[in-house]
N, C-alpha and C positions, 0 to 999 in steps of 0.2 A: 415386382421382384427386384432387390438389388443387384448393380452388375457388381462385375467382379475390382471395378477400380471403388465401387462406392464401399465394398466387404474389405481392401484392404485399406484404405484410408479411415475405415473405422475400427482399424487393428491395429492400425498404427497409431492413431489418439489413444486408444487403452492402452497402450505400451507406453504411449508416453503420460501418461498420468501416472502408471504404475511404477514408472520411473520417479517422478516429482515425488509419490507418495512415500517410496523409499528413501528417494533424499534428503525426506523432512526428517523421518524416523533417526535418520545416521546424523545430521546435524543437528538438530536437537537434541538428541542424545551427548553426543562427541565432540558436537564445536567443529565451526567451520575448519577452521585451521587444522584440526588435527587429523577429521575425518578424508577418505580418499576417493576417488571413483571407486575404484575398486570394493571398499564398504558400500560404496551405493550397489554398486553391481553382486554383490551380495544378497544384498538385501532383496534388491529387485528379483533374483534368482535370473541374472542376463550376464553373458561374457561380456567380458569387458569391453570387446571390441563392438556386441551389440548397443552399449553404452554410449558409445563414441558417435553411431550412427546420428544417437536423436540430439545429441551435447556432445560439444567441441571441446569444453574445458568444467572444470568442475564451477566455476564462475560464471556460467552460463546455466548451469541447474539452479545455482541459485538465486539468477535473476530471475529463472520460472515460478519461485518459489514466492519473489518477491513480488510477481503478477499476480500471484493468486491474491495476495495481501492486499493490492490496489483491485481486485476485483471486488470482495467483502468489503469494503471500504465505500467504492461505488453504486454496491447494492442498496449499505446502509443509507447514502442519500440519495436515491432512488426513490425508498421509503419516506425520506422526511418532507423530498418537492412535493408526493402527491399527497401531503397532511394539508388539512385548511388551516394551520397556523401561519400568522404572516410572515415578511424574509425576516425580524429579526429573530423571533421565537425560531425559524426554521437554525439560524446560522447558531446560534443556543443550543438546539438541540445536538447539531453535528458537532458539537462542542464535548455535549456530554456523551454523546452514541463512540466517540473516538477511544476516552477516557472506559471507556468500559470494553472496548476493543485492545485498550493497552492490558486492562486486568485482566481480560479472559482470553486473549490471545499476544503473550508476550513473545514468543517465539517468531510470529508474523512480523509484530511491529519491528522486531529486531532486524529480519529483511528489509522492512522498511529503512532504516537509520540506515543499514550496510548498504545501498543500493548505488552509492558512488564509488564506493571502495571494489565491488565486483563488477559497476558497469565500464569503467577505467580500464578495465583489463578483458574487455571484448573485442573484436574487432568492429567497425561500424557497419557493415556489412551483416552484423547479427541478427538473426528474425528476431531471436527471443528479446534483444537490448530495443529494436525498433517498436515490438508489442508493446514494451511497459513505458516507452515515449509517449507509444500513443494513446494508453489506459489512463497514463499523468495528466493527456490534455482531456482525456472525457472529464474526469474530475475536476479538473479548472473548468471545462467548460458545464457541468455541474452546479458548482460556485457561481457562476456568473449570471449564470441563469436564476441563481435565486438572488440575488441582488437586484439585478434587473426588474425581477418582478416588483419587489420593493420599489424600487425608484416607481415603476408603473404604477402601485397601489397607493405610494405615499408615504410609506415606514419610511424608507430611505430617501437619505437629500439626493436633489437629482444631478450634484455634479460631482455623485461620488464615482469614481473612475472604477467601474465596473470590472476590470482585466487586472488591474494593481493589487486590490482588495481580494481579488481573487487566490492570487499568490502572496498575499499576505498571512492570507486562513489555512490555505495549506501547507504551505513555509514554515509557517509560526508552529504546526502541530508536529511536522515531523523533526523541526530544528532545534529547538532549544534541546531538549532532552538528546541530541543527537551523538555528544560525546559520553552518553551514561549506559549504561546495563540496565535494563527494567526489570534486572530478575534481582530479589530482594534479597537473597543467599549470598549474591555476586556483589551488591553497591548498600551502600549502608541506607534504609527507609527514609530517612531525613535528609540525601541527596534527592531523593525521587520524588518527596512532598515539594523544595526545594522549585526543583523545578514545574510541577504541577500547578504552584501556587504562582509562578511566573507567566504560565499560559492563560493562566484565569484573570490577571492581571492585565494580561495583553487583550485579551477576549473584552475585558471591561472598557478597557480605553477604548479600544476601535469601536463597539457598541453604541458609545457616547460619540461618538465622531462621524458617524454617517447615519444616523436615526435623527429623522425629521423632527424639528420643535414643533 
C-alpha cells in the first residue's frame, strides 16, 4: 500500500508536469517574453501563488521545459549506443536523429538555443538549473562513450581526445544555428539551409579527422 508521503510526492510530480505542460502550451503559443505566469497559471487551472510553490521565476519553467528537450535528446542516443553500427555510423546517425528533432520538434529545440539566456537569471542554488547541468553531462557522457567504443573497436584513431570531441558534437549542434529562429514564418528558409549546410560541413570534417585509415 502506498504511504501517505509516497501519495503526495506523486501529486506533486502531476502538478508539476501539469505545470510544465501548460507552460509549453502558453509559450509556444505567445512567446516567451510576452507570455506571464500568470497565463501559465491559467492555463494550469492553479493560483498563482500555487505556481510560485513549484517555480520561482517564469525562467525557471522554462528551463524545465528545456529538460525535457535534453531528455528526448538523450533517449534518442540511448537508442543509437545500443545499434550494432560502429561509433562513426553511430555519431552520423545522432547527426541525422538531431536534424529531424529540429523539424519535428522546433519549439524544444528553441529551449534548447534559449538555455543561457533563462539559465543567467536563476539563482545557482536552482534544482531545476542543476537538473539540466546534470542531463548536459549525461549527454556528453553519452558521446563519449561512443567514441570510446570506436577508439576500442578501431573506427577511431586512438589519440582522439574523447572529452573534446565530445563537446565539439554537442556544441556544434546546439550552436551554430543558436542566433536563428527555426521556425520558417519567423527567419527566411535559406538562413536555416544556411546554417544546416554548415553543421553537415562540420560533421564532415571532424569525421575525416578522427576515423581510422
Amino acid at each position: 500500500m502506498m504511504s501517505i508521503l509516497e501519495r503526495k510526492e506523486r501529486e506533486k510530480e502531476y502538478r508539476r508536469r501539469t505545470i510544465i505542460d501548460a507552460a509549453e502550451k502558453v509559450f509556444f503559443s505567445k512567446g516567451f517574453e510576452v507570455a506571464t505566469m500568470q497565463d501559465i497559471a491559467n492555463e494550469a487551472d492553479l493560483s498563482k501563488g500555487t505556481l510560485y510553490l513549484y517555480f520561482k521565476t517564469k525562467n525557471e519553467v522554462c528551463l524545465a521545459i528545456y529538460l525535457r528537450s535534453l531528455k528526448i535528446i538523450s533517449s534518442y542516443l540511448e537508442k543509437i549506443i545500443e545499434e550494432k553500427d560502429d561509433a562513426i555510423e553511430k555519431i552520423l546517425n545522432f547527426y541525422k536523429v538531431f536534424n529531424l528533432f529540429i523539424g519535428e520538434q522546433p519549439a524544444y529545440y528553441m529551449a534548447i538555443l534559449n538555455y543561457r539566456q533563462h539559465g543567467t537569471h536563476c539563482s545557482e542554488d536552482s534544482k531545476i538549473l542543476k537538473a539540466c547541468i546534470q542531463q548536459n553531462a549525461v549527454i556528453n557522457s553519452q558521446l563519449i562513450n561512443i567514441i570510446e567504443e570506436g577508439k576500442t573497436r578501431g573506427s577511431i584513431k586512438d589519440d582522439v581526445e574523447s572529452a573534446n570531441i565530445s563537446r565539439l558534437i554537442w556544441n556544434n549542434r546546439t550552436g551554430i544555428l543558436s542566433n536563428s529562429v527555426l521556425i520558417e514564418t519567423d527567419i527566411a528558409s535559406e538562413t536555416i539551409q544556411q546554417g544546416k549546410d554548415a553543421i553537415r560541413y562540420f560533421f564532415k570534417l571532424m569525421i575525416e579527422a578522427i576515423r581510422s585509415k
